[in-house]
ZATOR-757429 format. One line per field, with one value per residue (C-alpha): residue number from 1; z, x negated, y negated; residue in three letters. Coordinates in steps of 0.1 Angstrom, whole numbers, plus 5000, padded with zeros to 4 digits. Layout:
% ZATOR-757429
k: NUM_...
z: Z_...
x: X_...
y: Y_...
r: ALA_...
This chain:
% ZATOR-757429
k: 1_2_3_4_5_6_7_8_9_10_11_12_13_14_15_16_17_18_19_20_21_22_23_24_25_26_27_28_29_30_31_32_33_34_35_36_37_38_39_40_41_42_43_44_45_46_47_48_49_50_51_52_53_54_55_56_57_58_59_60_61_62_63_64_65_66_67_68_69_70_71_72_73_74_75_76_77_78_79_80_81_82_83_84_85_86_87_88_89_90_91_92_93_94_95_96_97_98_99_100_101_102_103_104_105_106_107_108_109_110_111_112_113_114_115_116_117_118_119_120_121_122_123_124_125_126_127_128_129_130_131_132_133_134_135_136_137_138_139_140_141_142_143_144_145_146_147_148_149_150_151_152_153_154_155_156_157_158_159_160_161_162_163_164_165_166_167_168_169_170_171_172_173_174_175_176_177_178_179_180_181_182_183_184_185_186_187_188_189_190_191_192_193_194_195_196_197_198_199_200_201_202_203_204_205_206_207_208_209_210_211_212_213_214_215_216_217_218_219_220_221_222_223_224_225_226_227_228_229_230_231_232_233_234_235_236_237_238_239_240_241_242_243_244_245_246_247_248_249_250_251_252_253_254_255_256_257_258_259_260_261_262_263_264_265_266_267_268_269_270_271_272_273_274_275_276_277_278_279_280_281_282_283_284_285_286_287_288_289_290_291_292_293_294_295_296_297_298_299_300_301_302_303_304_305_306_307_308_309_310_311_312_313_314_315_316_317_318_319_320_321_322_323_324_325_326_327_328_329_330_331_332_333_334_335_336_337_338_339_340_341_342_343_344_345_346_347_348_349_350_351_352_353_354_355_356_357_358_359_360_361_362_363_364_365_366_367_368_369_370_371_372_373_374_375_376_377_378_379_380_381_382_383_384_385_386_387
z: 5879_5914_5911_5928_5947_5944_5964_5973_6005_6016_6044_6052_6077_6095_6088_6067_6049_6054_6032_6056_6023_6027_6000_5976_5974_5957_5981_5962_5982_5973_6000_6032_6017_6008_5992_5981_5950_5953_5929_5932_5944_5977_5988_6021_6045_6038_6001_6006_6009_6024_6023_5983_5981_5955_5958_5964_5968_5947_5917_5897_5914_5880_5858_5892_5901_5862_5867_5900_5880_5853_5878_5888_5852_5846_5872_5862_5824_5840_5859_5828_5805_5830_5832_5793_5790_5819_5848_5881_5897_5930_5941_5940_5901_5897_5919_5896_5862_5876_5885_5851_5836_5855_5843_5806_5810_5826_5802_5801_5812_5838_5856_5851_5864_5894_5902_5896_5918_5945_5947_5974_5948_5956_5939_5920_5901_5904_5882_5858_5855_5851_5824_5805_5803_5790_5761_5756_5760_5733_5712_5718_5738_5735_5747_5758_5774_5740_5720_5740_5718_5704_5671_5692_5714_5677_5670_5704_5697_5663_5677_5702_5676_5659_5690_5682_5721_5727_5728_5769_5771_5754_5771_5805_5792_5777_5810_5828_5806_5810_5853_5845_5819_5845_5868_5849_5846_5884_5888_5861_5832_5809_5804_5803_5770_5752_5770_5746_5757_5757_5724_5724_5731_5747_5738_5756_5751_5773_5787_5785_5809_5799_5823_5821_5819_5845_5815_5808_5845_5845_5816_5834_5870_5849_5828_5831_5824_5801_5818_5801_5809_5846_5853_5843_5876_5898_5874_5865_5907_5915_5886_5894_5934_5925_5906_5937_5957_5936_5944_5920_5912_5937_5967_5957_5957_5990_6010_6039_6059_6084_6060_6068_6103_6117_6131_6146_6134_6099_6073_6061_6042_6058_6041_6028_5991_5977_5954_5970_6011_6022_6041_6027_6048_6027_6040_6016_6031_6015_5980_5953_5979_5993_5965_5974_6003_5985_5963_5995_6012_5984_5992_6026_6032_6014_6011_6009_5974_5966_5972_5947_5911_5883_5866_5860_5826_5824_5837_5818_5787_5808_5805_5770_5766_5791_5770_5744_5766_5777_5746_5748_5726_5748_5756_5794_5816_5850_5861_5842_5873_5891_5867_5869_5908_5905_5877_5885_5919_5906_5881_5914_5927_5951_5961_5942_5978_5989_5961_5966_6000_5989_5962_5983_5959_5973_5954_5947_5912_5907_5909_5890_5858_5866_5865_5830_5810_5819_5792_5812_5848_5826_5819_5851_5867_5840_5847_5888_5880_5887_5862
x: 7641_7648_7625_7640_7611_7610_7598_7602_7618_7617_7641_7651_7679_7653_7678_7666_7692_7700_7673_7644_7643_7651_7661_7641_7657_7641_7649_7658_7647_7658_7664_7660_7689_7687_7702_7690_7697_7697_7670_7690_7652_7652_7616_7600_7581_7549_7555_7555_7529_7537_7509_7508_7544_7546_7554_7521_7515_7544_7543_7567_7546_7537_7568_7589_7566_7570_7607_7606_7586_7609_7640_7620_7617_7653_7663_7639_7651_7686_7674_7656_7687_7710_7684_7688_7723_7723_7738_7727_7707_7717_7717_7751_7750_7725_7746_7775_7753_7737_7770_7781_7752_7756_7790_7782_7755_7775_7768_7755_7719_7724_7755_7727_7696_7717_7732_7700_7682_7715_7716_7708_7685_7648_7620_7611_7646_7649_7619_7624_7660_7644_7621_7653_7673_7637_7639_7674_7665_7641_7668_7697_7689_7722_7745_7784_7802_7828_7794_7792_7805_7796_7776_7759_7745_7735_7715_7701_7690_7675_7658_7643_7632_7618_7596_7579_7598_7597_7635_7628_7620_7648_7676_7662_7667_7703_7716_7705_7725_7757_7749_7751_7780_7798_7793_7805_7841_7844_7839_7863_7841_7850_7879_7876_7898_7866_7840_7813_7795_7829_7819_7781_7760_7726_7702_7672_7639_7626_7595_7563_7540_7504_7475_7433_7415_7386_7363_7379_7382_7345_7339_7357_7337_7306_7317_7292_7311_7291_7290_7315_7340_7332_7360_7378_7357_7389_7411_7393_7384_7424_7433_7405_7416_7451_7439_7425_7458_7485_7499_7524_7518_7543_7532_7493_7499_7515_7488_7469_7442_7470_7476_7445_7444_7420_7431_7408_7380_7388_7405_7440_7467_7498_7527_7567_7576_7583_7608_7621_7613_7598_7572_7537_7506_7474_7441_7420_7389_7404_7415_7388_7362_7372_7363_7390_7372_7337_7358_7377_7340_7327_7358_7355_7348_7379_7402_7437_7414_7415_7450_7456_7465_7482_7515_7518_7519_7488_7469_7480_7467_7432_7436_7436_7401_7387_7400_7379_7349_7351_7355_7386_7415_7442_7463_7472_7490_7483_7509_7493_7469_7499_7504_7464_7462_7492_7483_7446_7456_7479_7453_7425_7449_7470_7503_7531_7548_7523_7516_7554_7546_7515_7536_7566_7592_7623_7626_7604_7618_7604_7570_7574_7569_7531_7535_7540_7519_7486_7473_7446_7459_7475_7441_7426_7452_7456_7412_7421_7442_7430_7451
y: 4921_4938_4975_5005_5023_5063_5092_5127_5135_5172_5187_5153_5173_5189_5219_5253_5275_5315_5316_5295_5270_5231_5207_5183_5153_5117_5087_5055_5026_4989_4957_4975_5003_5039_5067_5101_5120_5163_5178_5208_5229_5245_5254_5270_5247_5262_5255_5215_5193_5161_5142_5146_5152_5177_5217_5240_5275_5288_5312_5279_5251_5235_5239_5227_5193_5189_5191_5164_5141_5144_5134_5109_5093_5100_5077_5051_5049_5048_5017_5001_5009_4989_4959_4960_4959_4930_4945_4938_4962_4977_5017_5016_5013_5037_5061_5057_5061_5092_5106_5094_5115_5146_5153_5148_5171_5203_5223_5259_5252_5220_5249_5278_5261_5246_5284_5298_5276_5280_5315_5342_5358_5367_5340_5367_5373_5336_5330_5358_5344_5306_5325_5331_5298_5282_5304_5298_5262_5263_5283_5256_5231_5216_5246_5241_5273_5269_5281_5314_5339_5370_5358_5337_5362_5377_5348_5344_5380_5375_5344_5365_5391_5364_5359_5395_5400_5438_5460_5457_5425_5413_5434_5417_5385_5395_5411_5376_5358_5384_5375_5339_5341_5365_5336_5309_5326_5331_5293_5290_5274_5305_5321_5360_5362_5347_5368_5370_5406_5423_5438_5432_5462_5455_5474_5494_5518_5540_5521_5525_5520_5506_5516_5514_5545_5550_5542_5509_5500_5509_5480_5452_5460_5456_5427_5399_5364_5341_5304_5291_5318_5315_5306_5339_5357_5349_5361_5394_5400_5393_5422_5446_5442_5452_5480_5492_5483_5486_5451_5429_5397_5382_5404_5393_5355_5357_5371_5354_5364_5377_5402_5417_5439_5462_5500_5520_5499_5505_5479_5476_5458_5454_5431_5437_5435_5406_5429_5450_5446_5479_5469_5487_5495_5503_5521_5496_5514_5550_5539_5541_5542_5508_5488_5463_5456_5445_5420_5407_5405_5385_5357_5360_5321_5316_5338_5317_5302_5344_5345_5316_5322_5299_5316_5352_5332_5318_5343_5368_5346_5344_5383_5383_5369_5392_5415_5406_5399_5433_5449_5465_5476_5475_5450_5443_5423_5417_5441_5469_5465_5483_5509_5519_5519_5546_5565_5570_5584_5609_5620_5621_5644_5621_5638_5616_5613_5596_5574_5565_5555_5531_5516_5507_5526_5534_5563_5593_5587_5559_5570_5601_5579_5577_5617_5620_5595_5604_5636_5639_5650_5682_5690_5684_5705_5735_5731_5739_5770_5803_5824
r: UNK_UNK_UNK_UNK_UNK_UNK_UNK_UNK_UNK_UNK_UNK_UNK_UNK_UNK_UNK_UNK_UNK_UNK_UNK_UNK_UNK_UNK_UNK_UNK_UNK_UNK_UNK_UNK_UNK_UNK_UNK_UNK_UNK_UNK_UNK_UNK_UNK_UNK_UNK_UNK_UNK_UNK_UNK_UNK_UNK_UNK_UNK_UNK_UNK_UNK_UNK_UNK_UNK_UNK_UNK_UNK_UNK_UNK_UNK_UNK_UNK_UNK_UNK_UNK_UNK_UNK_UNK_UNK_UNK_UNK_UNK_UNK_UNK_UNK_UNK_UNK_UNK_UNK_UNK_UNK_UNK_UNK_UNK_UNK_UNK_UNK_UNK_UNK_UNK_UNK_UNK_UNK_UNK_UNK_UNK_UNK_UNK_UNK_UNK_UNK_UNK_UNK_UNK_UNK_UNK_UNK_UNK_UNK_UNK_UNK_UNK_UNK_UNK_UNK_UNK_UNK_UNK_UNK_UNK_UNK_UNK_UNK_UNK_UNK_UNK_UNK_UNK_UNK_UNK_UNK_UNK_UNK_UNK_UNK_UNK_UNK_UNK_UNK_UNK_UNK_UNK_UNK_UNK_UNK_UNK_UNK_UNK_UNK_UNK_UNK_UNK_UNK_UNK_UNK_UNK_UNK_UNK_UNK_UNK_UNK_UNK_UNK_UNK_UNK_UNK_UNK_UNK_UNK_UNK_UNK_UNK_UNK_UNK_UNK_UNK_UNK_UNK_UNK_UNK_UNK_UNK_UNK_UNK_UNK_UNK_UNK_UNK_UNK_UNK_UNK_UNK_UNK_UNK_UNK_UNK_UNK_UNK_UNK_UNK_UNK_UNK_UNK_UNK_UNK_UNK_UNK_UNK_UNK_UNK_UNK_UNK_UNK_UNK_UNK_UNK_UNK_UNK_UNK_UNK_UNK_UNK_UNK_UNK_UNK_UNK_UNK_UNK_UNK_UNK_UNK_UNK_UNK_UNK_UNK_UNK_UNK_UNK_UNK_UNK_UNK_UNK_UNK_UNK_UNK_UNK_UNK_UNK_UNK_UNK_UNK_UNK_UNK_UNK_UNK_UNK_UNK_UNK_UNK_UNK_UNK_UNK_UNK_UNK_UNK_UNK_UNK_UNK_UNK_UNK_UNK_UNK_UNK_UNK_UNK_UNK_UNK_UNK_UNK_UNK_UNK_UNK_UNK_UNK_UNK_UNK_UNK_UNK_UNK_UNK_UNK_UNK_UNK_UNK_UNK_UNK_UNK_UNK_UNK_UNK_UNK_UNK_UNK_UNK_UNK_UNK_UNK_UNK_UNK_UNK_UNK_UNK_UNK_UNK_UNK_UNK_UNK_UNK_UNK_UNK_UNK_UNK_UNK_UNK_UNK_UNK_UNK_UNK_UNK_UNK_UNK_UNK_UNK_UNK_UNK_UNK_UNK_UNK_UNK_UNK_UNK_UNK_UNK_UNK_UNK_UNK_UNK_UNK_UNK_UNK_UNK_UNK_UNK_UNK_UNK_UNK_UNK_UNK_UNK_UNK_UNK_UNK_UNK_UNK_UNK_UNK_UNK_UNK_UNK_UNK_UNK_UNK_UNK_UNK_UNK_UNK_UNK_UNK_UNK_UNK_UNK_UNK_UNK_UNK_UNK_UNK_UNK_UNK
């Protein structure tokens, strides 16, 4: 039997796209001959490593190498299944049987995850979108566009639902799914006459926002790991350093030691958005009495290791048991790290202007949220006034 060899080939063009990504694609090798088939994943440069050949440093990396190594073993049972059946093996057949593939499998995930991937979107909508055809995955994993209709969205609801998802949460995921059924009828897959959310009504709370009190910031600085939660000190440093800062998840994991410049002989943070592209400089040697600083001097050997964090996903889930390590009631996410750093400064007296400014809003607006959840600035300020 004649083996085809495999391998992942990134920016084989030596040619980035508006975007400064390049292409995966998986080189099938066989007497001397070659051909590559598109993975459909466009990556930066700093996001491949060659000499392992697999994506690093990217807030996806171990759902999307699982994806390349499932390509992979989709083209070798397509090889095997050929041997079986007796037909010769050459890359030509394998060409034809993949193409063969592809076009059974258009439905409404294989045209969603290739758009998705396609798009001029940000990673971050990217991923949140990616979040959403997973669950829809696990809902129907078989999906043609004929199914789209409004029960099903129903159902897709209630499954949801069934999840314990929150109102929010689930009128994100609905509203990517109108984007990519919107989509679907300008490349003609869908006919607008059978456009499921023309009646469907999605649904929305107002938020709310969950923060740490100075008290329970005070129990996770003085949490002591036991040894065999050790491994959560990264995790719980990373949180406590963006309660201090203010920073998202995808601003934090994209930080280098560039990030870090010196004015005046004093520390700060300078980086744009991942989100929404303002580019935010922070006096980390001003905010809560530069405790950043102290957790950044403590990784100061390694800081790009600091930088480094699994899935929002998983750490999120290490959260929850320093939750209970710390003996709190609350529960958190990593982004409620945000929602402290803001609404502690407003309640320290912090004009919200400014705290715009630190948090990279566009709009005073924004920020006002952090305003009006916090009982206690009312008393602090009531306290201050001289009636």
């Amino acid at each position: 039997m004649r083996k085809i060899n495999y391998r992942l080939v990134y920016n084989r063009k030596k040619k980035l796209n508006k975007e400064g990504k390049a292409l995966i694609q998986v080189e099938a090798y066989l007497e001397k001959k070659k051909i590559y088939f598109s993975t459909h994943l466009y990556i930066f440069p700093r996001q491949w490593d060659a000499k392992h050949g697999q994506i690093v440093s990217h807030p996806q990396e171990e759902e999307l190498n699982r994806m390349l190594d499932e390509f992979i073993l989709s083209l070798q049972a397509k090889e095997l299944n050929c041997w079986k059946q007796g037909k010769p093996i050459s890359l030509a057949l394998l060409k034809s049987e993949m193409t063969k593939n592809e076009q059974k499998a258009t439905g409404v995930l294989a045209f969603s995850r290739k758009w998705v991937e396609q798009s001029l979107r940000k990673d971050s909508t990217k991923n949140n979108m990616k979040t959403t055809l997973d669950i829809l995955q696990a809902f129907r994993p078989s999906l043609s566009f004929h199914d789209l209709t409004y029960n099903f969205l129903l159902e897709f609801e209630s499954f949801m639902i069934s999840r314990r998802y929150q109102v929010n949460t689930i009128a994100k995921h609905m509203k990517h799914l109108r984007t990519i059924t919107n989509e679907a009828i300008r490349q003609g897959y869908l006919s607008y006459d059978t456009y499921p959310f023309q009646n469907y009504r999605i649904k929305t709370t107002q938020g709310k926002h969950v923060f740490l009190l100075p008290s329970e910031v005070k129990q996770l600085e003085t949490l002591t790991l036991p040894s065999h939660d050790a491994h959560l000190q990264h995790t719980l440093d990373a949180f406590l350093f963006c309660c201090y800062s203010g920073l998202r998840y995808s601003d934090f994991v994209r930080l280098t030691a560039q990030n870090l410049i010196t004015v005046d002989g004093c520390q700060w943070l300078s980086f744009r958005s991942q989100k929404t592209g303002v580019k935010i400089s922070l006096p980390l040697y001003l905010l809560f009495h530069g405790k950043a600083l102290t957790i950044l001097d403590r990784y100061k050997s390694d800081l790009k290791s600091f930088f480094s964090l699994p899935l929002n996903s998983t750490v999120n889930r290490e959260l929850k048991r320093i939750k209970v390590l710390a003996k709190l009631n609350k529960h958190f996410s990593f982004h409620t790290a945000r929602h402290t750093h803001a609404t502690l400064l407003i309640y320290n007296g912090v004009q919200i202007t400014t705290v715009q400014k630190l948090l990279g809003h566009r709009s005073v607006k924004t920020t006002e949220i952090y305003s009006e959840i916090f009982s206690g600035t009312i008393i602090k300020d009531l306290k201050q006034c001289k009636f």
